[in-house]
C-alpha positions in Angstrom: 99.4 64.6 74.3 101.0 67.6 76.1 104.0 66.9 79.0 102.5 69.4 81.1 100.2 67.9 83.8 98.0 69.9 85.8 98.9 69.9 89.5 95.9 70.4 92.6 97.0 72.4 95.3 97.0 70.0 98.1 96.0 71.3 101.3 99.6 72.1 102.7 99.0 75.6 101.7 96.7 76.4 103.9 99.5 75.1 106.5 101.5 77.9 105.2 98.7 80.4 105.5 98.4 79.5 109.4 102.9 79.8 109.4 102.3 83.4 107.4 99.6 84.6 110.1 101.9 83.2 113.2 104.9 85.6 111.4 102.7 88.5 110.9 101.3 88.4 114.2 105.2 88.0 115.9 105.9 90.5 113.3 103.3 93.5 114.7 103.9 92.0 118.5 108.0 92.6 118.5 106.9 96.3 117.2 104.5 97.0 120.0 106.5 95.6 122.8 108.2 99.3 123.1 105.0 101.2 123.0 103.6 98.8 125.7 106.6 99.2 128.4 108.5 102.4 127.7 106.2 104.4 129.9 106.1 102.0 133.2 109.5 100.1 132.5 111.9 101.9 129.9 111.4 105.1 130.7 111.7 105.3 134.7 114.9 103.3 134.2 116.7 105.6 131.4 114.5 108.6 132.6 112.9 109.1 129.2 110.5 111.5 128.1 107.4 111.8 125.8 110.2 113.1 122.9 112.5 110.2 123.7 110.2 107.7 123.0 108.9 110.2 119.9 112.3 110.1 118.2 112.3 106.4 118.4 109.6 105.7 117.3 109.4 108.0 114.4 112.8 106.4 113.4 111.6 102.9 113.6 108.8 104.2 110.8 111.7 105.8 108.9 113.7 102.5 109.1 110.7 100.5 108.7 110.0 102.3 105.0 113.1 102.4 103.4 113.6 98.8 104.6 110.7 97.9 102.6 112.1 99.5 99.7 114.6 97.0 99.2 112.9 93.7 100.9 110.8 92.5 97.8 113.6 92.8 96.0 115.6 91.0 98.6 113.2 88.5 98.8 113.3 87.7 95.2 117.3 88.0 95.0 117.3 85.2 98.0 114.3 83.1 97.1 111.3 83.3 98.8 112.3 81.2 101.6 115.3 82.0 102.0 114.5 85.7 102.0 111.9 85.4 104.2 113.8 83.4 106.7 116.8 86.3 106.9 113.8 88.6 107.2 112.7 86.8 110.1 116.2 86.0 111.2 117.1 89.6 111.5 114.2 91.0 113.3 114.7 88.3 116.0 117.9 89.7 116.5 116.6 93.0 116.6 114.0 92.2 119.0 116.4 90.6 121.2 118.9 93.6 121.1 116.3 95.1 122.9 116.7 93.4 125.6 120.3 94.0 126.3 119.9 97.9 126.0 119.9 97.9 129.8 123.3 96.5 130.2 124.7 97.9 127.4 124.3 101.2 128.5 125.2 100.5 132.2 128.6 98.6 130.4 128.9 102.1 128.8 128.4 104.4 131.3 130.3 102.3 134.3 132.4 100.4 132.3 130.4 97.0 134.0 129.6 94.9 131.5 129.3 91.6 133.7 125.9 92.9 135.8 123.4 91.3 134.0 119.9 92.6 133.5 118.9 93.2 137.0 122.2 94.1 137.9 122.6 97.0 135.1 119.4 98.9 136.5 121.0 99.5 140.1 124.3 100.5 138.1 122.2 102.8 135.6 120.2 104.7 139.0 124.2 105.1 140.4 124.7 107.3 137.4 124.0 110.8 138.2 124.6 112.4 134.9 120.7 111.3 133.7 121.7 112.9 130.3 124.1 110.3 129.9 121.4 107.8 130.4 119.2 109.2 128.1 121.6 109.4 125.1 123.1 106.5 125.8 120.1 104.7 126.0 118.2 106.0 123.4 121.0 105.4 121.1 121.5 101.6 121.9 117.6 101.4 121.4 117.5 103.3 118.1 119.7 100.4 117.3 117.8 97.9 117.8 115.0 99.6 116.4 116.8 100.0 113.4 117.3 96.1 113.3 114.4 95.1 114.0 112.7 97.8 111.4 114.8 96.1 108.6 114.3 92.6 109.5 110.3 93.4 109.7 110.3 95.1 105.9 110.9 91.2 104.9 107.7 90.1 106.1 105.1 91.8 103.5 107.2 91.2 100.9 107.9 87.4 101.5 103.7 87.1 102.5 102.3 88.1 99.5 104.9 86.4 97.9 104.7 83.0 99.0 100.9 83.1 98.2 101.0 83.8 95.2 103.7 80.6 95.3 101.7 78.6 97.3 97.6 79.7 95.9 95.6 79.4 93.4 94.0 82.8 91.8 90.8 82.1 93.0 92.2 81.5 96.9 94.8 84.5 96.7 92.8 87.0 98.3 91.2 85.0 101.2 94.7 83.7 101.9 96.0 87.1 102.1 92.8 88.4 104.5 93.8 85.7 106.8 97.3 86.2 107.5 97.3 89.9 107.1 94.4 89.5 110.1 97.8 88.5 112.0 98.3 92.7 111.7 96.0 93.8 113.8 
């Protein structure tokens, strides 16, 4: 008689499917944030322009693809959860950075780092050198971007990875179709 007993999937995977599509969906929603704001928020603030926000976001894609160069590997280095829990550990972080781009660049350019968020925009529209603003600015949110690109490489990776962990063949694909509808 063999030692090796066949196992049935329970129904936990599917638990994991629903936790896969939650990430993906956080995943794509931390990426649009930027494209949702800069125009009525960001940019009347740091005085950014169409090229600006171009730059940034054509770096985030450039981040975004290298990143994913190395995150499968990553993830199978770590473990899959393990990896995929730095991957989502990292572009937290980056998505957070985000947030303190306003007061880093009023600490910068007024040497005031204690203002706090709402504080920071009336020292940033003090600043009359509004080319100041913008480098500063879109550094600190290149940055982030940067962060957050990384971070968000981890995700595919980790995704398909754990299904294939977690699913029989014959579920793989409609596993997949569910929490890659977290993308869109």
């Amino acid at each position: 008689m063999s030692s090796v007993t066949s196992l049935k999937p329970s129904n936990f995977r599917w638990t994991i499917c629903v936790l896969l599509f939650m990430a993906t969906t956080i995943n794509y929603l931390d990426r649009q944030v930027l494209s949702l704001t800069w125009k009525d928020f960001i940019a009347p603030e740091f005085h950014w322009n169409n090229s600006d926000y171009g730059n940034i976001t054509a770096l985030f894609s450039i981040f975004y693809a290298v990143g994913m160069l190395f995150a499968g590997k990553f993830v199978d280095w770590m473990d899959t959860k393990k990896g995929f829990l730095w991957a989502i550990a990292i572009w937290s972080v980056g998505a957070v950075l985000h947030a303190f781009c306003g007061i880093a660049t009023s600490g910068i350019l007024t040497g005031n780092w204690l203002a706090g968020f709402h504080g920071s925009k009336e020292l940033i529209a003090k600043v009359s050198d509004t080319s100041a603003i913008i480098s500063t600015s879109v550094t600190l949110f290149v940055f982030a971007r940067f962060v957050l690109a990384i971070g968000e490489a981890g995700n595919f990776p980790a995704a398909i990875k754990t299904t294939a962990e977690y699913f029989p063949k014959k579920d793989r694909a409609f596993s997949t179709s569910i929490w890659n509808a977290g993308a869109t």
